[in-house]
ZASEDO-994432 format. One line per field, with one value per atom (N, C-alpha, C): residue number from 1; x, y, z. Coordinates in pm, 1 decimal. Each point is the difference from the previous one (the first is absolute). Layout:
<sites>
k = NUM, ...
px = X, ...
py = Y, ...
pz = Z, ...
</sites>
This chain:
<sites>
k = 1, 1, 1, 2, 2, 2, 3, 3, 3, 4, 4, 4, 5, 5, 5, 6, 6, 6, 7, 7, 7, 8, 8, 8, 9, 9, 9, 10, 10, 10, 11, 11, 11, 12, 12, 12, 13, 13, 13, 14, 14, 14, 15, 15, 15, 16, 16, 16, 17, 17, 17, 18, 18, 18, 19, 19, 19, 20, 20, 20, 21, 21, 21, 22, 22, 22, 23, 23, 23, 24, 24, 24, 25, 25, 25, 26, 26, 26, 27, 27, 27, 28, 28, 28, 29, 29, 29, 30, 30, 30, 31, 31, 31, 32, 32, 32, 33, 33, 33, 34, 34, 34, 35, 35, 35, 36, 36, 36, 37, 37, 37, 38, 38, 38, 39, 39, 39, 40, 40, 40, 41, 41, 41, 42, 42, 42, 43, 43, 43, 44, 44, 44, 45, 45, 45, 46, 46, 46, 47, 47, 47, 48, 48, 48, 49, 49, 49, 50, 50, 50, 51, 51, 51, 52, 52, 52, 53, 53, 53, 54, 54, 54, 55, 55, 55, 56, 56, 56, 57, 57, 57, 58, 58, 58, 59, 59, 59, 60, 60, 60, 61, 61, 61, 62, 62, 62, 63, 63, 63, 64, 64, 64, 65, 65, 65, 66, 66, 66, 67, 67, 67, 68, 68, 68, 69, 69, 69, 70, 70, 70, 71, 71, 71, 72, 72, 72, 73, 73, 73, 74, 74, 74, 75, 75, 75, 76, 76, 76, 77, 77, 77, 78, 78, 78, 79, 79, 79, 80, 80, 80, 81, 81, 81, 82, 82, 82, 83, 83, 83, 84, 84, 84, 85, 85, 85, 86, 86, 86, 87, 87, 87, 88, 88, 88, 89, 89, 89, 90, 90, 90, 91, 91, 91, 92, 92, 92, 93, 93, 93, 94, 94, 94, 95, 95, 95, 96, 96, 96, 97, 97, 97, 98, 98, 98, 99, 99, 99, 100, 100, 100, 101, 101, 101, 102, 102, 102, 103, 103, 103, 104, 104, 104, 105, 105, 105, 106, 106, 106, 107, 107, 107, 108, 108, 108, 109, 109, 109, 110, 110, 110, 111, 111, 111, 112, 112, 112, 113, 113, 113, 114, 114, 114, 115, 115, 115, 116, 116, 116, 117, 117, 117
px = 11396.5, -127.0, 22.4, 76.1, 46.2, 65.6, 77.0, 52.8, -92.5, -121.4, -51.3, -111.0, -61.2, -46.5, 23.7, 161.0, 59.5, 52.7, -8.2, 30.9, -46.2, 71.1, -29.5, 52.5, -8.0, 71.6, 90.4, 98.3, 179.6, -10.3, 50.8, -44.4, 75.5, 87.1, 89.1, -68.6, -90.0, -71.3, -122.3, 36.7, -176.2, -80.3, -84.9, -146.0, 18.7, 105.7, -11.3, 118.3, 122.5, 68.5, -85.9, -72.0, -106.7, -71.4, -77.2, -91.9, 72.4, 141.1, 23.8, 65.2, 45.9, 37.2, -173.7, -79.2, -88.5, -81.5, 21.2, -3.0, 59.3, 147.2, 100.8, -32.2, 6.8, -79.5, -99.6, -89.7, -163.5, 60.8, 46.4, 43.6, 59.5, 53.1, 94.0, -81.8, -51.0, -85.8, -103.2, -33.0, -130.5, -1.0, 129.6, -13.3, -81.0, -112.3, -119.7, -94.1, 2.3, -62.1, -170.0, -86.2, -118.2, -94.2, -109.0, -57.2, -28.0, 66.0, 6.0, 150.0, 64.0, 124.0, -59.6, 8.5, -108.1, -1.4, -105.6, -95.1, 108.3, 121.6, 83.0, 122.8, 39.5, 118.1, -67.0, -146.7, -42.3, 38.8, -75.2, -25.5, 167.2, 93.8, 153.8, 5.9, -11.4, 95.3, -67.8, -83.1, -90.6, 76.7, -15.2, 36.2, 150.0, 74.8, 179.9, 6.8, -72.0, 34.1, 47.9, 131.6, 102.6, -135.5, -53.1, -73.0, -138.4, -68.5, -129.3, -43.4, -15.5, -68.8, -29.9, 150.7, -135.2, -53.9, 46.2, -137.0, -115.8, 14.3, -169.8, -29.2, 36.8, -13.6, -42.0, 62.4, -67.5, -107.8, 50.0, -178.0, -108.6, -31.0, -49.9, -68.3, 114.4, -24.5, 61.4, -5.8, 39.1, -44.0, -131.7, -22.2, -45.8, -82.0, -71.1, 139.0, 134.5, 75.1, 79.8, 56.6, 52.7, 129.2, 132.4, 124.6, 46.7, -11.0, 108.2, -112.4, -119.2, -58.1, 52.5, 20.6, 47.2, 137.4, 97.1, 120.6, 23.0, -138.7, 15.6, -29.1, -92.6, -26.3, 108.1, 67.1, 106.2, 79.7, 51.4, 55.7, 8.9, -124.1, -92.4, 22.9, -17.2, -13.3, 97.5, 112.2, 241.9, -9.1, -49.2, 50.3, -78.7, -120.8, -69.5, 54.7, 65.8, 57.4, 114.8, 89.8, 139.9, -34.9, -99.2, 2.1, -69.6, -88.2, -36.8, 3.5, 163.9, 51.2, -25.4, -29.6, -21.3, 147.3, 14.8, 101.0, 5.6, 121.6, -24.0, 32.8, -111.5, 58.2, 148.1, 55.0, 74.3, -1.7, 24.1, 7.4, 86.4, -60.4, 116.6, -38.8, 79.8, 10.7, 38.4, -101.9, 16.4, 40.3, 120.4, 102.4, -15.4, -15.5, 1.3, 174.0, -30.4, 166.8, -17.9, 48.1, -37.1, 178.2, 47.1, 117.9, 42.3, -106.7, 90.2, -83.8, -36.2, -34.7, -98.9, -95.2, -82.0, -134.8, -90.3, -133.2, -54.9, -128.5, -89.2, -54.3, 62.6, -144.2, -100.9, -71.2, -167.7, 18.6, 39.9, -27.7, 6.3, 105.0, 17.1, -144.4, -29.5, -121.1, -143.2, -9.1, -105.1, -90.0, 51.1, -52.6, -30.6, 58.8, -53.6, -153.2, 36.7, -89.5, -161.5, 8.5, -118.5, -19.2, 41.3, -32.3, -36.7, 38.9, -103.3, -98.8, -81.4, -101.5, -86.7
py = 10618.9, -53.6, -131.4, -92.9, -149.8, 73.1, 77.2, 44.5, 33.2, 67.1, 69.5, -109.4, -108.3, -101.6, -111.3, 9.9, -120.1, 69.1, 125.7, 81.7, -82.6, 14.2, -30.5, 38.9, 37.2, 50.6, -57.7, 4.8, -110.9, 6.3, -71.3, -35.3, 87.8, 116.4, 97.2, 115.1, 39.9, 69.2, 92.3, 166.2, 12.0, 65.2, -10.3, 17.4, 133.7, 123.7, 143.8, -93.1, -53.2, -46.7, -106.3, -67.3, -68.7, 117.0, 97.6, 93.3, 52.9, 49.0, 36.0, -37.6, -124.5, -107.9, -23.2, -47.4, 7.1, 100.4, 124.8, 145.7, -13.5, -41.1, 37.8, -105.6, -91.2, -145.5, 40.4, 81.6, 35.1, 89.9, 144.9, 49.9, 41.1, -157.2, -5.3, -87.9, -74.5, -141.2, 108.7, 86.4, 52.8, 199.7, 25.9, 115.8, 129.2, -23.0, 25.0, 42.6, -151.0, 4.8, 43.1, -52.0, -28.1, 54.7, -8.7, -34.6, -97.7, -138.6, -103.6, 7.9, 72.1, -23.4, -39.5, 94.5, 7.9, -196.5, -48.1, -117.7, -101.7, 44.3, -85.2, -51.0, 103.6, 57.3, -93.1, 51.5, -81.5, -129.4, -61.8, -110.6, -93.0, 56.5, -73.1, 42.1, 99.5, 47.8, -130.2, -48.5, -66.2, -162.9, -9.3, -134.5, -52.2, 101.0, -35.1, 80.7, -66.3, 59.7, -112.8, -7.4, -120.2, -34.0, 51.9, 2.2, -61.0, -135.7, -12.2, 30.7, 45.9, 94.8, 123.5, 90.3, 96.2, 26.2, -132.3, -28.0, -6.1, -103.5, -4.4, 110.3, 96.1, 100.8, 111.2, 39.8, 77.3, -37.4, -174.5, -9.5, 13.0, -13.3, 57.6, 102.3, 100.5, 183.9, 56.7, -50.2, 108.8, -21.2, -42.7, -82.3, 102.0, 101.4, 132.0, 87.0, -2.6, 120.5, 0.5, 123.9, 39.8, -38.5, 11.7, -71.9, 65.9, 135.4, 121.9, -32.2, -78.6, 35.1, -183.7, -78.5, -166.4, 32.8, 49.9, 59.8, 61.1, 57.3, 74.6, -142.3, -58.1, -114.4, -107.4, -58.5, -84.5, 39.6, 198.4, 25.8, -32.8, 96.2, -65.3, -149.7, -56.5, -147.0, -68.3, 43.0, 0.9, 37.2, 154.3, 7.8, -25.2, -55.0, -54.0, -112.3, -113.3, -133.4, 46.3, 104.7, 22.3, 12.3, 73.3, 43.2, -129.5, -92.4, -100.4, -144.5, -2.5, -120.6, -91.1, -95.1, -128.8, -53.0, 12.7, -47.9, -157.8, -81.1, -104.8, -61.2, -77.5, -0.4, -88.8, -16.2, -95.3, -144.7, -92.4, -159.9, -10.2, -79.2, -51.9, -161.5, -48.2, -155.6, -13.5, -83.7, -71.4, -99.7, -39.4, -125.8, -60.3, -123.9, -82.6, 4.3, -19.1, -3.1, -89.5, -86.4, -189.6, -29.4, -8.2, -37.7, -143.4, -98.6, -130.8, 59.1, 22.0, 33.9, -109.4, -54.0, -115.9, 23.9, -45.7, 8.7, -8.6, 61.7, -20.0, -162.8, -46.3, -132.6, -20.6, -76.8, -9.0, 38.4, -47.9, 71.7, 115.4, 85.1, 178.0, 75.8, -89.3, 89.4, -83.2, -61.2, -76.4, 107.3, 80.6, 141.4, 92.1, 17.4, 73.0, -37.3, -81.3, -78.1, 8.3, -14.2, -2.8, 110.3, 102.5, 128.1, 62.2, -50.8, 24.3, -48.8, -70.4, -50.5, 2.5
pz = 5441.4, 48.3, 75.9, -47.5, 57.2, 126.3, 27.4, 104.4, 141.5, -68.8, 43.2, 90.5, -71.7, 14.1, 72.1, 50.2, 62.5, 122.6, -2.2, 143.7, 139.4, 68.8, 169.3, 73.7, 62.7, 183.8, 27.3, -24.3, 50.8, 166.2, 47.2, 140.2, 46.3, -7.9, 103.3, -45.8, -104.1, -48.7, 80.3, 16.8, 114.4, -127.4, 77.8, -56.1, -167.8, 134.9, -180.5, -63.9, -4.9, -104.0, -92.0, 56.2, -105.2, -62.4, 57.4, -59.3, -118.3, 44.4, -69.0, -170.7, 24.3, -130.3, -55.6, 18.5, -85.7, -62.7, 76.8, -44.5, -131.7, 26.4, -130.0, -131.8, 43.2, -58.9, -98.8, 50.0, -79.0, -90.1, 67.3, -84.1, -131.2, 41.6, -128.1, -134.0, 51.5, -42.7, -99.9, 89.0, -42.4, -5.1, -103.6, 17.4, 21.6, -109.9, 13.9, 83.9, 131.5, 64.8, 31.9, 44.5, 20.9, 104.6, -27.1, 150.3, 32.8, -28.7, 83.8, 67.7, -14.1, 83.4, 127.4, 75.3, 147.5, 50.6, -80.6, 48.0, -19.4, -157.4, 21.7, 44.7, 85.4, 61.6, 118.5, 73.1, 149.2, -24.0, -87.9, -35.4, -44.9, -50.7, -6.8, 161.1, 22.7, 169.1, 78.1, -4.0, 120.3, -56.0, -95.1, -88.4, 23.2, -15.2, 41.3, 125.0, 121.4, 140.0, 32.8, 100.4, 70.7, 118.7, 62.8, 103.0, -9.1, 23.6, -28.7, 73.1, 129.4, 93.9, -73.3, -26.5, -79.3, -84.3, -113.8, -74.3, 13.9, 118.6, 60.4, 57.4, 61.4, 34.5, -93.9, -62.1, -136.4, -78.4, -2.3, -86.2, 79.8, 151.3, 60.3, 21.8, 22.6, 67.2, -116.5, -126.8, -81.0, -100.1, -61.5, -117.0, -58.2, 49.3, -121.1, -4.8, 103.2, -33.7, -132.8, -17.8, -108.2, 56.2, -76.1, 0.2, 107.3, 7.1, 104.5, 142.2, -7.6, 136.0, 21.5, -72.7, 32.1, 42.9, -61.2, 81.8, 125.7, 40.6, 121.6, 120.1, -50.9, 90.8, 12.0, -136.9, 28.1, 99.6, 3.1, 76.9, 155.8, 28.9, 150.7, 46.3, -103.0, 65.9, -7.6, -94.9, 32.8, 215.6, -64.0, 158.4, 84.2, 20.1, 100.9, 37.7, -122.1, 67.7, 29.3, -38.0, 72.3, 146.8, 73.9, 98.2, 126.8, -109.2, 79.7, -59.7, 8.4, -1.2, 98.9, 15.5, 108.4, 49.8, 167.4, 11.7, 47.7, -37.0, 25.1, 122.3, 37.1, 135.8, 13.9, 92.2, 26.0, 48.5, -53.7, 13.2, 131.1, 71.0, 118.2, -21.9, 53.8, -7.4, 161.5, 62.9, 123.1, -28.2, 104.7, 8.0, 116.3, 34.2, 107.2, 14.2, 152.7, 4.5, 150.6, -80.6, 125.5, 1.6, 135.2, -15.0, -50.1, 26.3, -100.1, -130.0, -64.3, -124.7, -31.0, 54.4, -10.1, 5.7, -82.2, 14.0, 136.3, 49.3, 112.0, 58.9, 66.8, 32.4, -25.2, 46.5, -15.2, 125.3, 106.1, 133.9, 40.4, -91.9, 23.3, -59.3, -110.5, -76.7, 68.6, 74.2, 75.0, 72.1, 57.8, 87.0, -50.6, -119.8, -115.8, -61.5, -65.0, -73.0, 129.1, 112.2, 103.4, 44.5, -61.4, 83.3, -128.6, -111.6, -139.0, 9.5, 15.5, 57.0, 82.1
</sites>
């Protein structure tokens, strides 16, 4: 039961190798077994997710489902961010390149400065 209770998603972990350790977890904890398995299987699965996105996500769009229909959605929403990852753009850095290596005048930036204006 302590096992079963302290479960979480190890960060190299997908979504059925979690399903499936707390499957085994209950099982064992609770040979028996219930009809609260269901509510409490959702309810650890949602609780030890690495991901707070789809936490928030499930508590969301999945709050009346049953455990096998919250699995189908965690799924969906694994591969929806695989497919729309954000790419980053690229940083460039502009360099002045002044051959004595010396700050501007007041007189170089004078024409500047009046045409801002």
């Amino acid at each position: 039961m302590r096992l079963y209770d302290y479960r979480t998603q190890h960060p190299n972990e997908t979504l059925v190798e979690y399903e499936i350790a707390l499957r085994i977890l209950y099982r064992e904890a609770w040979p028996q077994g219930d009809e609260k398995m269901d509510s409490s299987l959702k309810r650890k699965f949602e609780d030890g997710l690495q991901s707070p996105e789809m936490v928030q996500f499930l508590k969301l769009h999945a709050r009346n489902d049953d455990f096998a229909q919250t699995m189908a959605k965690a799924r969906q929403f694994q591969e929806a961010n695989k497919t729309a990852k954000p790419r980053r753009p690229a940083i460039r850095r502009a360099e002045l390149h002044r051959p004595d290596n010396e700050a501007p005048s007041s007189s170089q930036l004078q024409p500047v400065l009046d045409g801002l204006q």
